[in-house]
N, C-alpha and C positions, 0 to 999 in steps of 0.2 A: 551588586550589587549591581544587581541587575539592573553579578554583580557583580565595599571599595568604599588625626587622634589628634590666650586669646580665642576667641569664640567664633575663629573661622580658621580658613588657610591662611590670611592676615597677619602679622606677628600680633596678637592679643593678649594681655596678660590670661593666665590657664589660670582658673582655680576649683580642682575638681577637687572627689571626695573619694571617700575608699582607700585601699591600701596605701597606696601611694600618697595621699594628701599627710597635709601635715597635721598636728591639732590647733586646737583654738575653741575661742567662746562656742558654744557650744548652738549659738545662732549662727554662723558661720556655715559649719556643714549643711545644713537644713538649708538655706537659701542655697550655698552653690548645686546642691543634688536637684531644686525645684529649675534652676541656669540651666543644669544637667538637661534637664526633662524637656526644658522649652527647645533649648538647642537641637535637642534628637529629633521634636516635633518637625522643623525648621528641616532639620537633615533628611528627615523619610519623605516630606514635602517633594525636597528637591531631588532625590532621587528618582523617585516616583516622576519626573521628568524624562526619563533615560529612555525606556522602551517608544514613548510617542514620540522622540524625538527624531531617534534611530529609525525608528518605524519610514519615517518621512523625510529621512536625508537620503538622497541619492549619491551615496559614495558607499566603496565595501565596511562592512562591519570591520573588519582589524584595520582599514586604515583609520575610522570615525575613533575605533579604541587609542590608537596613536596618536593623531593629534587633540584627543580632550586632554592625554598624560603630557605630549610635549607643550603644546599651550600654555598647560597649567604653572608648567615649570619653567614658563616665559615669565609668565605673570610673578612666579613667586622666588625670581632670580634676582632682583633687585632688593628685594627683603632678606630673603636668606642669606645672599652674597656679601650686603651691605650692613646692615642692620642686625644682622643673626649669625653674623662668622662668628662671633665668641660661643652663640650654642653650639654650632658644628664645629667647633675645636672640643668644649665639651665633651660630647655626645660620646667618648671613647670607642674605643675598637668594639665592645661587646656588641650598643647601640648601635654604631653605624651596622657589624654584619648584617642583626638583626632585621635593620631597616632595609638594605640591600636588599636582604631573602623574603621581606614583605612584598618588595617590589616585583620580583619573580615570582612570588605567587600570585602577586596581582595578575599581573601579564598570562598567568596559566589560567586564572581562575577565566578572564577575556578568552583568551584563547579558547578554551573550549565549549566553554558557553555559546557565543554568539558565532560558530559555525554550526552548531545544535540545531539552529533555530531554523537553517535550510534541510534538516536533514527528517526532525523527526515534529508533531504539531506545535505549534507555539505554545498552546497550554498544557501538553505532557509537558515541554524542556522548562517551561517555568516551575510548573510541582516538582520537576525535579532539583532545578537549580539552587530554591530555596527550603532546600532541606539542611540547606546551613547550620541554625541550632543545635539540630541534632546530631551533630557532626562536633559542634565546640562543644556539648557539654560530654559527649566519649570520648575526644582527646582532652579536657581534664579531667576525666575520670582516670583515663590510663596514664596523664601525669602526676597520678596520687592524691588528685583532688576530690571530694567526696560530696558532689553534687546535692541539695537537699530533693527531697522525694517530688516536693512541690515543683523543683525543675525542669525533672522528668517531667510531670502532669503535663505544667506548662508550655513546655517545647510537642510536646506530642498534641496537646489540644492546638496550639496554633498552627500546625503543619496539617492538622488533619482543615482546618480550615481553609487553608490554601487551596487544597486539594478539590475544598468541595468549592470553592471559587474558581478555581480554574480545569477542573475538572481531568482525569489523566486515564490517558487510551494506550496502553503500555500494546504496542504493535508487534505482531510473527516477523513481518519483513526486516532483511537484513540491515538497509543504510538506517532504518528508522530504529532499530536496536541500539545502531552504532552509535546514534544520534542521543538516546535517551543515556547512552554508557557517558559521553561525551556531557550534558546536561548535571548529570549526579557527579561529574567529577569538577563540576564548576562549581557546585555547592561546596563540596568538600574543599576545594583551592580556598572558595572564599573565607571559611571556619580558619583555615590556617592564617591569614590574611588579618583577621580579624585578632586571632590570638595574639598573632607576633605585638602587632599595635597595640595590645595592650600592656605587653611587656615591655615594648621600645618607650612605651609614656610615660611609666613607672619615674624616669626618670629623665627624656630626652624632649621638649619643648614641642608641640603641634608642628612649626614652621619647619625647624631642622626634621623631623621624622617625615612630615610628607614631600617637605622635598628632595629628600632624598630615594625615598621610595617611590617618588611620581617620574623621578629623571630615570631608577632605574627599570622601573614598568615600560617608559616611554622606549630608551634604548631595545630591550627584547622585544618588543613588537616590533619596534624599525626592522629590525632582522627576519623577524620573523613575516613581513608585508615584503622584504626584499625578496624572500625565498620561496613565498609562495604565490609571487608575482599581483599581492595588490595593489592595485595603483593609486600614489599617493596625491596625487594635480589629476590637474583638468577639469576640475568642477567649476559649477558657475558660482556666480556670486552670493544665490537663494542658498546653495548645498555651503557653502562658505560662514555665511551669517547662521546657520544652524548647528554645526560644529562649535563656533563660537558660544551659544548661548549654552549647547550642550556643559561644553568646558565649565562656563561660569555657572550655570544651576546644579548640574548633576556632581562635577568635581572638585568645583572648590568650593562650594556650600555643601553640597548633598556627603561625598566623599570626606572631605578634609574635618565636616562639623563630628559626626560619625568617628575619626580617628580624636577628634578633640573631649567626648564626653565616653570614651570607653575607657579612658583612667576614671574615670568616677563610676560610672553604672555598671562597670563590669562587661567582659566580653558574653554572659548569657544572657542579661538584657539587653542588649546592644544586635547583638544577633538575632533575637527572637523577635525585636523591635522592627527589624530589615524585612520581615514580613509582611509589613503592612503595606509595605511598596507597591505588593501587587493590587488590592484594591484601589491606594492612591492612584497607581495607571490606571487602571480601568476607569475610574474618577475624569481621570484628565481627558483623557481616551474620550470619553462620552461628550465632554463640554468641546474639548478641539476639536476629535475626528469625527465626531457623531457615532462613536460607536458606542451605543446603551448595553450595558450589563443586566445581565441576564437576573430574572429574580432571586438566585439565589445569593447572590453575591451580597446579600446584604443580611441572611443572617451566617455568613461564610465571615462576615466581616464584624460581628459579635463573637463568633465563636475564637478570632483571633486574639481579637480583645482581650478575651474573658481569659486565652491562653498567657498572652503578655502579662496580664494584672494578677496571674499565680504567679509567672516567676519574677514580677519587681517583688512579689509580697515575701518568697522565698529569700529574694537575695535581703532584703531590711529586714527579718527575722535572724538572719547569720550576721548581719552588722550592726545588732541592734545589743 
């Protein structure tokens, strides 16, 4: 999330739909799915923050990955600790592993992504990295779940849009192979990522699931910035304030809303939906940094569309 389940990281009352929801008037679900919708909007928004952020913070990527996770779990340690012990007493053993093993693949999915990004061009390790979809809907298929065909379309029509949006120069040389290998396995980390979250929400409250998953993303990075020597001070006060905002737009609105609306819309519109991030950066990209996207980006950015709008149409024909 490039790339990363009350209606924020917030303690907010959750009222999703799908599996997991309860039943009720039958106005009910229709409104919280349209919640659903707005929130994602709101999510991909803020995600779509993450690249131009990074882009312009002058500190290493794994450490900028570490403190938007430990920050986060600054912020959301007087909620959970105070206000939320009764869910995290909850959350049982299955939830909390679960959330743990979120957190670890959070921290992988970081990890290999954003050293990618030195190795092989920014717009191959982005096609590559959001090839997410495609990735959750073969790990439910090979969890016995029986994807409808339109999901397939779906995921392949918005990926293929990515692609012509960002366009992908798959390289002979060796580091930039390495690089592209490292890229496709941040996509896949993220699908995992994305799964578990929808499983931890079935039952385990927005608050307790990501903070526990953000404390333990935060901790493997620490380790992981200790070992491979990057440094986490000495920035000035600009590179400081931009961590900061990162945290707040991309993590606890962009990430936490994301882990908040995947109990109701499902993890393959949720996933398929994280693709839109890359046009939203290029978007933001263009107003902040002045960099203008290139013409085709904008029918790259129908064709994603038209891919998302098969598989929401897909998943409200199986829950209809």
């Amino acid at each position: 999330m490039t790339a990363e389940p009350a209606a924020a990281a917030l303690p907010l009352p959750d009222t999703g739909t799908g599996p997991a929801a309860a039943g009720g008037p039958g106005a009910e679900p229709a409104a919280a799915r349209t919640l659903d919708f707005t929130l994602l909007t709101v999510a991909i928004a803020s995600v779509s923050m993450s690249a131009p952020l990074i882009a312009s913070t002058a500190a290493p990527a794994l450490a900028i990955a570490f403190w938007r996770n430990a920050m986060a779990v600054g912020v959301l340690s007087p909620f959970a600790l105070w206000r939320g012990r009764a869910e995290l007493r909850r959350m049982g053993r299955r939830a909390m592993t679960l959330s743990v093993l979120a957190g670890v693949v959070l921290a992988l999915h970081f990890g290999l992504w954003l050293p990618s990004l030195s190795m092989t061009s920014v717009a191959t390790s982005t096609a590559l990295c959001t090839t997410t979809p495609i990735w959750t809907t073969i790990i439910l298929r090979i969890r016995g779940h029986r994807p409808p065909r339109l999901v397939w379309v779906g995921t392949a029509l918005a990926v293929v849009g990515v692609v012509i949006l960002t366009g992908i120069d798959l390289s002979t040389d060796t580091r930039a192979l390495a690089g592209d290998a490292l890229a496709l396995g941040g996509g896949i980390a993220a699908a995992g990522y994305v799964l578990l979250g929808s499983e931890v929400r079935r039952t385990a409250s927005t608050t307790a699931y990501t903070y526990v998953c953000y404390a333990t993303t935060a901790a493997v990075l620490l380790v992981t910035c200790l070992v491979s020597g990057s440094a986490l001070g000495g920035y000035d006060g600009r590179t400081w304030l931009k961590i900061a905002a990162l945290t707040v737009v991309a993590q606890l609105l962009g990430h936490s809303l994301l882990n908040r609306v995947v109990r109701g819309l499902g993890p393959s519109t949720t996933s398929t939906a994280i693709l839109l991030e890359t046009p939203g950066a290029a978007l933001i990209a263009a107003l902040w940094l002045g960099q203008i996207p290139a013409w085709s980006a904008y029918p790259a950015l129908c064709v994603i569309l038209v891919g998302l709008a098969l598989v929401i149409l897909a998943d409200r024909r199986k829950t209809a």
